[in-house]
ROSE-4610 file (N, C-alpha, C; in Angstrom, 1 decimal, always signed):
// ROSE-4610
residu = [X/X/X/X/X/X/X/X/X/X/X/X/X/X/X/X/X/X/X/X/X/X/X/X/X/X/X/X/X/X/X/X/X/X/X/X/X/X/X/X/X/X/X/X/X/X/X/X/X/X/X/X/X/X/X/X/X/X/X/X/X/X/X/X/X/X/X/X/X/X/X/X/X/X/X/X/X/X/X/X/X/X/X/X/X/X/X/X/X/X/X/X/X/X/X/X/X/X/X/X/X/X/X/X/X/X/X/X/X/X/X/X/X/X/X/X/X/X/X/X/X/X/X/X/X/X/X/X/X/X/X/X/X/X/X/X/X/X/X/X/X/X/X/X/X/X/X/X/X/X/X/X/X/X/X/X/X/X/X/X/X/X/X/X/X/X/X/X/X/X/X/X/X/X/X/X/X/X/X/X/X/X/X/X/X/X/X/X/X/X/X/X/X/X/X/X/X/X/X/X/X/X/X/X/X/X/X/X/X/X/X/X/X/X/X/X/X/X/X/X/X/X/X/X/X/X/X/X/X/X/X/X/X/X/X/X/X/X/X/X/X/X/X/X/X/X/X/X/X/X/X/X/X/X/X/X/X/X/X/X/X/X/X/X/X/X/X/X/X/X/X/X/X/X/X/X/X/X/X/X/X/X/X/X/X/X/X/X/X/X/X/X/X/X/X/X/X/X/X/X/X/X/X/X/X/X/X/X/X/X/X/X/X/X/X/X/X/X/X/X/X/X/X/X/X/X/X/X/X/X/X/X/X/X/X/X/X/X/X/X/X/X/X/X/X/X/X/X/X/X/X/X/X/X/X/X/X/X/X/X/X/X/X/X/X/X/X/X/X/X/X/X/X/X/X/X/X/X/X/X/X/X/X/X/X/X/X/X/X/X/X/X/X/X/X/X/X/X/X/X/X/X/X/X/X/X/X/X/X/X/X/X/X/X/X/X/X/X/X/X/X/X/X/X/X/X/X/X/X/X/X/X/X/X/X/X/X/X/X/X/X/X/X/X/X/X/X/X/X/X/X/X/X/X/X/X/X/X/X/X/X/X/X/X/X/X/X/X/X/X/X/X/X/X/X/X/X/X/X/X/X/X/X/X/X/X/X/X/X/X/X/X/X/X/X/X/X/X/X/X/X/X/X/X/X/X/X]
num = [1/1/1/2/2/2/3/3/3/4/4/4/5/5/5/6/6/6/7/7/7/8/8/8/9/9/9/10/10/10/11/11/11/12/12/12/13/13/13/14/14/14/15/15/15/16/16/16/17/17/17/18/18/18/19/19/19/20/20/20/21/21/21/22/22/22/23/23/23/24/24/24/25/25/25/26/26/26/27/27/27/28/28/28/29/29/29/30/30/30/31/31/31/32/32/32/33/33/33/34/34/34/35/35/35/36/36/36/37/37/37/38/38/38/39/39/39/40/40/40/41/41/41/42/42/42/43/43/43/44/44/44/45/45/45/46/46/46/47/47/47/48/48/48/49/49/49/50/50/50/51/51/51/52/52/52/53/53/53/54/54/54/55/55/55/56/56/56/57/57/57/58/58/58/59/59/59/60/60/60/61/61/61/62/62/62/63/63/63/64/64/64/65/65/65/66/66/66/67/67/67/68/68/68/69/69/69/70/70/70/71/71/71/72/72/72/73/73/73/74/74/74/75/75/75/76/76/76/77/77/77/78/78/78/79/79/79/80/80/80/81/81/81/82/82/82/83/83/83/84/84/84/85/85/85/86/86/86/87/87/87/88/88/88/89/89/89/90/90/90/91/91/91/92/92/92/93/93/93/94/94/94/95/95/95/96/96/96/97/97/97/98/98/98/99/99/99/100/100/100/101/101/101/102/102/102/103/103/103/104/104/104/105/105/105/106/106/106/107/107/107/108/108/108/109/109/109/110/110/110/111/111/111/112/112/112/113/113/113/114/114/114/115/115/115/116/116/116/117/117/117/118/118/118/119/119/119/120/120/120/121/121/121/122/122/122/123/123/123/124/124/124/125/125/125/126/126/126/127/127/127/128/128/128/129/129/129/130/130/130/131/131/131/132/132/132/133/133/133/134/134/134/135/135/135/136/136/136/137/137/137/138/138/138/139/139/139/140/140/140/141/141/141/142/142/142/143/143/143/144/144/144/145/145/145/146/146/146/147/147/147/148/148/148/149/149/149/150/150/150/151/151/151/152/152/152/153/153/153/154/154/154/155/155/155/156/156/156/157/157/157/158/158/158/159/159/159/160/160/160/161/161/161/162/162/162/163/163/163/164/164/164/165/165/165/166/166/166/167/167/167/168/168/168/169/169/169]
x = [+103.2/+103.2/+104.2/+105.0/+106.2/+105.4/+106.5/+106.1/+106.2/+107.4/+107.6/+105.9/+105.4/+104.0/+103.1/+103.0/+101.9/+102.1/+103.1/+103.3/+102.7/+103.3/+103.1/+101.7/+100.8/+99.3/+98.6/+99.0/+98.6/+98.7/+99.8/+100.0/+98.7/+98.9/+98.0/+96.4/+96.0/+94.7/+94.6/+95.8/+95.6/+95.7/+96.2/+96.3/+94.5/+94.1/+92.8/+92.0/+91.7/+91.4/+90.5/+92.3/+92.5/+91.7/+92.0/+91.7/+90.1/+89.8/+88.0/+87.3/+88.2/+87.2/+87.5/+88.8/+88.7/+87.8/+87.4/+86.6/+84.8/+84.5/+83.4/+83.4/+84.1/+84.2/+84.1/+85.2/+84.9/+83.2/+82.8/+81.6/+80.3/+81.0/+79.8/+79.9/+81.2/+81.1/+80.5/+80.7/+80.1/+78.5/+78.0/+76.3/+76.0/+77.1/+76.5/+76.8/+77.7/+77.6/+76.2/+76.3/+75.0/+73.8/+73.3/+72.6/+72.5/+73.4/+73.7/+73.1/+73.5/+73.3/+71.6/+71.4/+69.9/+69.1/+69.3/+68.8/+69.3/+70.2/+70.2/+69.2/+69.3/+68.3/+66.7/+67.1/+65.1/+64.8/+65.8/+65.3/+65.1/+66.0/+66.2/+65.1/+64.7/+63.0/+62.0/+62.1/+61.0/+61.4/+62.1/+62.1/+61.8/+62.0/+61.8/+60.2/+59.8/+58.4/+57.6/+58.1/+57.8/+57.3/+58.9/+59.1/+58.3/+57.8/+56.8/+55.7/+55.2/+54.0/+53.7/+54.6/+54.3/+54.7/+55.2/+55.4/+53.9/+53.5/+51.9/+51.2/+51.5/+50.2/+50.2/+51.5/+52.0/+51.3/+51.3/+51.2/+50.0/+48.9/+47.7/+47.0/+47.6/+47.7/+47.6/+49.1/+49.0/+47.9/+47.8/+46.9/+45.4/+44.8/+43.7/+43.7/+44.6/+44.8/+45.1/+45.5/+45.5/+44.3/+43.3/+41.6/+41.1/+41.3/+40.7/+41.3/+42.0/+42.8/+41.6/+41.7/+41.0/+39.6/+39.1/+37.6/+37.0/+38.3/+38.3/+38.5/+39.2/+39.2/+38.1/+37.3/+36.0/+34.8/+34.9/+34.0/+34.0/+35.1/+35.7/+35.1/+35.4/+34.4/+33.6/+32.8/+31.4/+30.6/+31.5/+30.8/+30.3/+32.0/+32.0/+31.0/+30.5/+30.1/+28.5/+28.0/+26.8/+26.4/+27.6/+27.7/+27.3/+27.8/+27.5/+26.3/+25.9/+24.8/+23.6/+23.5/+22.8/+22.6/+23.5/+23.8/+23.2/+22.9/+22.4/+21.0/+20.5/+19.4/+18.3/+19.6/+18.8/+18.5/+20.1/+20.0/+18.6/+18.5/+17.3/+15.9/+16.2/+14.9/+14.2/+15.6/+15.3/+15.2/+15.6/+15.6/+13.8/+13.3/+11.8/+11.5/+12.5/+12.5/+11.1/+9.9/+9.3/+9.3/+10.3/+11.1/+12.0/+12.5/+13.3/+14.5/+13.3/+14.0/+14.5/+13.7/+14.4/+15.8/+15.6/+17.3/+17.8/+18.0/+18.6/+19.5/+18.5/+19.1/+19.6/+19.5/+20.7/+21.8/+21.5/+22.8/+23.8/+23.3/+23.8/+24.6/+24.0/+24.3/+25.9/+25.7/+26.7/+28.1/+27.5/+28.9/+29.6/+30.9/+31.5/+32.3/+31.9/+32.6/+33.9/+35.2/+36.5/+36.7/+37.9/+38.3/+39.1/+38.7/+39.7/+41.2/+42.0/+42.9/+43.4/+42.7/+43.1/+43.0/+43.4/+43.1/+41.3/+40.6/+39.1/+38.9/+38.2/+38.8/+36.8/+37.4/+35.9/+35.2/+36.6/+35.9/+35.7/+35.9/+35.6/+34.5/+33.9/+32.4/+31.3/+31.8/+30.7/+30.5/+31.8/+31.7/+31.1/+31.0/+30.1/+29.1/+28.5/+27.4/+26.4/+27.4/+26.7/+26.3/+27.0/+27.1/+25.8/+25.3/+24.5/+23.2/+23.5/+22.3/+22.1/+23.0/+22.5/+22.1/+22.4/+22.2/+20.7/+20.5/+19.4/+18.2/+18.6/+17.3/+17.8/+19.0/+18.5/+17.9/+17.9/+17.4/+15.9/+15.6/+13.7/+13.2/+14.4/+13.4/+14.1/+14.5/+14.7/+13.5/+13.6/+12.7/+11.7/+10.2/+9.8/+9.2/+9.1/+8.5/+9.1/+10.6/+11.7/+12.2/+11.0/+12.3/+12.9/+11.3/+11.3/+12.8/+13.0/+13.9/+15.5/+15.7/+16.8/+16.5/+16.3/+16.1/+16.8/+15.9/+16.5/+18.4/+18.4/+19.7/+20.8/+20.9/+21.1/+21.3/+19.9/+20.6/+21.3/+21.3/+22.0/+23.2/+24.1/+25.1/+25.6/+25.0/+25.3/+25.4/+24.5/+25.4/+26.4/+26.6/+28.0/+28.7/+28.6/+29.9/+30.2/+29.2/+29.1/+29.9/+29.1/+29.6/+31.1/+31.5/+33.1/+34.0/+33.2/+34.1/+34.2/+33.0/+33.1/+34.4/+34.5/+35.2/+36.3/+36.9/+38.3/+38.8/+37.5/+38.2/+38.4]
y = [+107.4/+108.5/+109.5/+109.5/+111.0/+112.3/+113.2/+114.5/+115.3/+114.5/+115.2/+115.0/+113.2/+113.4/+114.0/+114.2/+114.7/+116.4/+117.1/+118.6/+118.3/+117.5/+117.7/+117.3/+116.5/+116.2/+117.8/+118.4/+119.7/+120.4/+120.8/+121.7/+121.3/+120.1/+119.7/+119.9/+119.8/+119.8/+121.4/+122.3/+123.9/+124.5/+123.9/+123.7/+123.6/+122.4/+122.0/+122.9/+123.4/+124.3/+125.5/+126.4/+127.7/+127.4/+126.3/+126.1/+126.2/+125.0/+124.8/+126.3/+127.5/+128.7/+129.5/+129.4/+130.7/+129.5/+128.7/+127.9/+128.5/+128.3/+129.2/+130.2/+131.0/+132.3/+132.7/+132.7/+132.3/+132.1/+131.1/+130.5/+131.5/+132.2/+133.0/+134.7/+134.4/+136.0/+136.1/+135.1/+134.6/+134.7/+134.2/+133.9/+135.5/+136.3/+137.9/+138.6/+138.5/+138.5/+138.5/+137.1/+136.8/+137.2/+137.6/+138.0/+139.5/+140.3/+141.7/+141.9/+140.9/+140.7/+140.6/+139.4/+139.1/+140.5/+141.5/+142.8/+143.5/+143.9/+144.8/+144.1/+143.1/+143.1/+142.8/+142.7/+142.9/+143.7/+145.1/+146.8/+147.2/+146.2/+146.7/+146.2/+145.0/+144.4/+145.0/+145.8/+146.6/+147.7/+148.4/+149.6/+149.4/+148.5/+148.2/+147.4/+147.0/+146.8/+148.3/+149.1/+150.3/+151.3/+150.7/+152.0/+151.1/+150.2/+149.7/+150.2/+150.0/+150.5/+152.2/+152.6/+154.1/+154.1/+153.5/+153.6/+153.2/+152.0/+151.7/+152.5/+153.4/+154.6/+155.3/+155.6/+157.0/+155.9/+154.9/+154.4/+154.7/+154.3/+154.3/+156.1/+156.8/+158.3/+158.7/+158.3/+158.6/+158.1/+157.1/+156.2/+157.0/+157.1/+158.2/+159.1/+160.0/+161.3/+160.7/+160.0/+159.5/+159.6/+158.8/+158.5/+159.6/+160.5/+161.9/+163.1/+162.7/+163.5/+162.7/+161.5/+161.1/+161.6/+161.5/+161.6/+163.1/+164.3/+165.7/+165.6/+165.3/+165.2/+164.7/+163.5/+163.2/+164.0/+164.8/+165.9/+167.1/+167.4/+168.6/+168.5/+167.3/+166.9/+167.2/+166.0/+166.1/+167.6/+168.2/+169.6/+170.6/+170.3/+171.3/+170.5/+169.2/+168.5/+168.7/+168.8/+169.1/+170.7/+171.7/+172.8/+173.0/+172.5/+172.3/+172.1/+170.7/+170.4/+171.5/+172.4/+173.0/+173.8/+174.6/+175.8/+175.5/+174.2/+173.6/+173.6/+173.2/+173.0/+174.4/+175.6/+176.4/+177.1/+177.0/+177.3/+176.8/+175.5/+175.3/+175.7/+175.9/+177.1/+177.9/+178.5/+180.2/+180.2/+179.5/+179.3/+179.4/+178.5/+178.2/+177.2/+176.1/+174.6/+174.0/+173.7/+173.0/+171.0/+171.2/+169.7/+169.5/+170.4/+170.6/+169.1/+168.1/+166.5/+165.9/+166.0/+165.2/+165.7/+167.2/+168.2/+167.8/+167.9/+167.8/+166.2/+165.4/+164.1/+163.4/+164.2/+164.1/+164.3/+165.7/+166.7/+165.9/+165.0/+164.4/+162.9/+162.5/+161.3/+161.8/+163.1/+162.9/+163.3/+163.7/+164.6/+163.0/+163.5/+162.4/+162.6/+161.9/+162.5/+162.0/+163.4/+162.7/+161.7/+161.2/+159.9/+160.8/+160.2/+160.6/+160.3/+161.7/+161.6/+160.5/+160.1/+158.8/+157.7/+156.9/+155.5/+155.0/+154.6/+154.7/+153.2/+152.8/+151.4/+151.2/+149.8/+149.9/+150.8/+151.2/+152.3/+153.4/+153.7/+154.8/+154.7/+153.5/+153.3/+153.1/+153.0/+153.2/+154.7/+154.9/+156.8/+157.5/+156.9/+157.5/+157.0/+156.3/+155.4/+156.6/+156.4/+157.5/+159.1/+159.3/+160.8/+160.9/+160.0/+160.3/+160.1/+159.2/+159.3/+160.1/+160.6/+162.0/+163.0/+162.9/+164.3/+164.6/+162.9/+162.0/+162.5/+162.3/+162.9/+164.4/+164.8/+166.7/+167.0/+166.7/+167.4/+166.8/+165.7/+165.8/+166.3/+166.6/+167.3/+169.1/+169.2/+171.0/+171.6/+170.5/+171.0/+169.9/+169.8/+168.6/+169.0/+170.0/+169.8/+169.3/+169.9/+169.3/+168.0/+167.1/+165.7/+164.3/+164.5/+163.2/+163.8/+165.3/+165.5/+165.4/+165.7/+165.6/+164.3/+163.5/+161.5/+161.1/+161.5/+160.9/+161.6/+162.8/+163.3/+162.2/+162.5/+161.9/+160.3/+159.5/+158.5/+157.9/+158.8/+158.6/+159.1/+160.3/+160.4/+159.2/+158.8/+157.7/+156.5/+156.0/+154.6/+154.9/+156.3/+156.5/+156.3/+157.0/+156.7/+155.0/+154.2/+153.3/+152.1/+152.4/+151.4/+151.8/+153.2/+153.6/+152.9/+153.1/+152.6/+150.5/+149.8/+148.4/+148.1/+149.2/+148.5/+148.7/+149.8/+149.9/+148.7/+148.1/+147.4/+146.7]
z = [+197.2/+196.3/+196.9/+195.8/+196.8/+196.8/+197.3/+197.4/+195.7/+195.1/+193.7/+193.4/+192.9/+192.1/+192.8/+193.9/+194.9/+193.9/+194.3/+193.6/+191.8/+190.9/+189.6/+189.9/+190.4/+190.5/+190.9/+192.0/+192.0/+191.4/+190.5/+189.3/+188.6/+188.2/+186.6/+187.1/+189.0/+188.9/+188.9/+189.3/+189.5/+188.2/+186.6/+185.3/+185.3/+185.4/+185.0/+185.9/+186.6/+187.6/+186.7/+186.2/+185.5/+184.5/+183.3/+182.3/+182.3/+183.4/+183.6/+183.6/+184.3/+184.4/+183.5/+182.9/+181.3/+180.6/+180.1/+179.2/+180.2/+181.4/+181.6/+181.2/+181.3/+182.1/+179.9/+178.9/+177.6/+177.3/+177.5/+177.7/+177.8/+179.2/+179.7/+178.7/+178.3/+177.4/+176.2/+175.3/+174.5/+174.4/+175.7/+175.6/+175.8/+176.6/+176.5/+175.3/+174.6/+173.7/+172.4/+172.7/+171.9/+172.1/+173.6/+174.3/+173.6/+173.2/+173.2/+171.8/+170.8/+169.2/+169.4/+170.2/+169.8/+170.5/+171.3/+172.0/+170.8/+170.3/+169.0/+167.9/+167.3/+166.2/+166.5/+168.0/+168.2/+168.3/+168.8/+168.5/+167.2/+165.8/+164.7/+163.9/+164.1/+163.6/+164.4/+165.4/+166.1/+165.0/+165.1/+164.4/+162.6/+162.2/+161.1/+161.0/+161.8/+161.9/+161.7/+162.9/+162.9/+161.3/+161.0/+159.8/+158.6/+158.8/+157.9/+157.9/+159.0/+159.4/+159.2/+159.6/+158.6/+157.1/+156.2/+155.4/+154.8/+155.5/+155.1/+154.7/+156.2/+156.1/+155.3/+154.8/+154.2/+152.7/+152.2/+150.7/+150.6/+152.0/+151.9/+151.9/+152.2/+152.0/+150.8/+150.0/+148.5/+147.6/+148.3/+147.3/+147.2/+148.6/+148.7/+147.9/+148.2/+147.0/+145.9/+145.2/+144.4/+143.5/+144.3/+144.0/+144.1/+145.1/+144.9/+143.7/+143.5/+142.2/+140.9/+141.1/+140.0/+139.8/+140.9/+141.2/+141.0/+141.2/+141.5/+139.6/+138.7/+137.6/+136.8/+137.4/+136.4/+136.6/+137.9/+138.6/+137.8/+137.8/+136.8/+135.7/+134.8/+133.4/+133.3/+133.7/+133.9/+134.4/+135.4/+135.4/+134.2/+133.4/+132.4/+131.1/+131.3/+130.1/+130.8/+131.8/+131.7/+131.8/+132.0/+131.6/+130.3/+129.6/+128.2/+127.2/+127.8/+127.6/+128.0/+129.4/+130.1/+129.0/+128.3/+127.8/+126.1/+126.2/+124.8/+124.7/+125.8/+125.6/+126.2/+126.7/+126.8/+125.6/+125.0/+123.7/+122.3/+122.8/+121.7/+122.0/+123.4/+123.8/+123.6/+124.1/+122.8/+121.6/+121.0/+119.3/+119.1/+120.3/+119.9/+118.9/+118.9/+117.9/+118.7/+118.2/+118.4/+118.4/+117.6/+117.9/+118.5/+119.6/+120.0/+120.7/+121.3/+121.0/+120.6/+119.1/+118.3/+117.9/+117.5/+117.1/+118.4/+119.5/+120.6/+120.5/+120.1/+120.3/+119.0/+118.1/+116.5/+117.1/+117.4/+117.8/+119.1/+119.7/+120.5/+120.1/+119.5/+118.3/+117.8/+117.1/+116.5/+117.1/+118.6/+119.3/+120.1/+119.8/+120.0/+121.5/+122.9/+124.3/+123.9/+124.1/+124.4/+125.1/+125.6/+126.6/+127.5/+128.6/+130.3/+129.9/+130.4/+130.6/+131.7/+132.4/+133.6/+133.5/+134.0/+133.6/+134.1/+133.3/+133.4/+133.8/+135.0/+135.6/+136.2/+136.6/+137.8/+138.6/+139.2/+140.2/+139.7/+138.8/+137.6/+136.8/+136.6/+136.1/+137.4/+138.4/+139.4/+140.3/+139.9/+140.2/+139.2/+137.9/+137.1/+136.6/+137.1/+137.2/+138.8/+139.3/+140.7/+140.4/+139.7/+140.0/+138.5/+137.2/+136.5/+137.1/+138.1/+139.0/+139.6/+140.6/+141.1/+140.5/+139.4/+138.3/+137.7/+137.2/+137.1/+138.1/+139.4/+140.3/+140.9/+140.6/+140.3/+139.6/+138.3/+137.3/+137.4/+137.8/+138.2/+139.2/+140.6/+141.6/+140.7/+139.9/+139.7/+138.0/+137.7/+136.4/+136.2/+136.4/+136.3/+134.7/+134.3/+133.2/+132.2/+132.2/+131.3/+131.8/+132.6/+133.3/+132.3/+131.3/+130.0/+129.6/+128.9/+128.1/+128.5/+129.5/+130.5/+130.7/+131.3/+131.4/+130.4/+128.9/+127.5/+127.3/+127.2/+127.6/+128.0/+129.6/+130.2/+130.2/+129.9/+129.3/+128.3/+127.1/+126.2/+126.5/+127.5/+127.8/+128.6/+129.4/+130.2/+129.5/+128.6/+127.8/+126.6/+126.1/+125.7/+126.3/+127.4/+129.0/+129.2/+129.5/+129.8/+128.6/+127.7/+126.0/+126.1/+125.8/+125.9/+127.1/+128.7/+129.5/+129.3/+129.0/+129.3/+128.0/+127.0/+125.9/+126.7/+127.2/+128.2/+129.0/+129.8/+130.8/+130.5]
């Protein structure tokens, strides 16, 4: 082997050499690279995990107030509708109607309850399914003498309510 191929053999292995380490060296920038990409979007799916998760809370927030807007609305009704009633039957009181039942329960027959401004759902016939019960046993531990008349009342407000809400759902 001369000296000439001896030199061009060294070139080409000092060629292959250079070449072998920019192709690592390439190689190794690359995986940091990627390395760098996959550390950004796992802070960006963390943070986006994140920002889910309060947004959750925040939906499950409105939604609450939501239901209490509703519930503060059928409350409100019903107050002013047994206001009403209250004011009726003190009224046939004083009158001194000795039938005072049976006029009470025409007079009821023919009154027609408006419809909720809200949308009137399940949980809306068991919130008011609740609350005529409670009312139900106020009005027998507060007046036991009037409890038949307020019961009959009452239940006839209650399967209006009821008959009106089952046709809704």
């Amino acid at each position: 082997v001369s000296d000439d191929e001896a030199r061009r053999r060294a070139k080409r292995r000092e060629r292959n050499r250079v070449a072998a380490a920019k192709c690592r060296q390439r190689r190794q920038d690359q995986i940091e690279e990627l390395q760098h990409r996959v550390d950004a979007l796992t802070r960006t799916g963390q943070e986006l995990r994140s920002s889910l998760h309060s947004l959750d809370l925040e939906r499950a927030r409105l939604e609450s107030l939501v239901e209490e807007h509703k519930f503060s609305q059928l409350v409100s009704y019903l107050s002013n509708k047994v206001e009403i009633l209250q004011n009726l039957i003190m009224s046939t009181e004083q009158l001194g109607q000795y039938n005072k039942d049976e006029k009470f329960s025409e007079y009821l027959q023919s009154y027609t309850l408006p419809t909720f401004k809200f949308p009137v759902g399940p949980t809306s016939y068991h919130i008011m399914t609740a609350i005529i019960t409670i009312n139900n046993n106020n009005n027998s531990n507060n007046n036991n003498n009037n409890n038949n008349n307020n019961n009959n009342n009452n239940d006839f407000i209650q399967n209006s309510y009821l008959q009106e809400t089952h046709k809704k759902i």
